[in-house]
C-alpha positions, 0 to 999 in steps of 0.5 A: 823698878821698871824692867827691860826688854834685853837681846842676849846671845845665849852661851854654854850655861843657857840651856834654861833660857834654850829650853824655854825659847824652845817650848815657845817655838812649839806654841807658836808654830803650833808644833804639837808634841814637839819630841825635844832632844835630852839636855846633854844634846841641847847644851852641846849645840850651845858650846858649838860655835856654827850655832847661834841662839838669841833671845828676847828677855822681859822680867827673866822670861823668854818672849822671844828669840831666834836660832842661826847657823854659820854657813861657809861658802866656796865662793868667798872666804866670809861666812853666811849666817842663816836665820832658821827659826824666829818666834815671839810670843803672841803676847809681844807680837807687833810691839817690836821685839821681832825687829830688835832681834833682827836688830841684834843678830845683824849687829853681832854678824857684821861685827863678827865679820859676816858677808850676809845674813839671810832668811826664808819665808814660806809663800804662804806665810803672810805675817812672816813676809811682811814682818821681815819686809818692815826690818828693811833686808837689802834685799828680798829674793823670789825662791822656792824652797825644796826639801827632801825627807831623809826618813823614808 
């Protein structure tokens, strides 16, 4: 039986495949020692429904998947959903898998009734922008990002 590559949004009883999407964020990225939160946090964040978590499955396994979050504008009474992290293994990269989860997340957004779904890229990060610019936004901005450090 040959096996398919799957998009599923996970849900409260996907704290395994949460895990897993995770541990491949911190390869990925190269987030050495990644201090990951204990299991009860982590499957409250699922339960929550600002959060979203989709993931890429091939054979059971995570290949790939991204984190979102619902953000509620003043100016307007639809929500925003913000991509904040997307990864896929080094194995199933440029085979399309990115482009099928973008696929899949703007599909769930607009019919759950979403104004825009939106990313960032850093300047620097070449792969990033140029893969997002092969799923064809509506429209890409020239912004700069700032973070201030809370733990000081």
């Amino acid at each position: 039986m040959k096996e398919v590559l799957r998009i599923e949004k996970l849900g409260s009883k996907d704290l395994a495949y949460f895990k897993a999407l995770i541990k491949l964020f911190e390869e990925v990225f190269e987030m050495n020692k990644l201090s990951v939160p204990k299991n009860e946090y982590l499957s409250k964040l699922l339960t929550q429904e600002r959060f979203h978590v989709f993931v890429a499955l091939y054979a059971d396994t995570v290949i790939g998947g991204l984190t979102a979050y619902t953000l509620e504008p003043y100016y307007g009474i639809k929500p925003l959903a913000y991509i904040f992290d997307l990864a896929v293994s080094r194995h199933w990269q440029r085979k399309e898998v990115g482009s099928r989860l973008i696929a899949r997340t703007k599909s769930y957004f607009r019919e759950n009734g979403y104004e825009e779904l939106f990313v960032q890229a850093h300047k620097i990060d070449k792969h990033a922008i140029n893969f997002y610019r092969k799923t064809k936004p509506s429209e890409e901005g020239d912004v700069f990002h700032f973070s201030y450090s809370l733990n000081t």
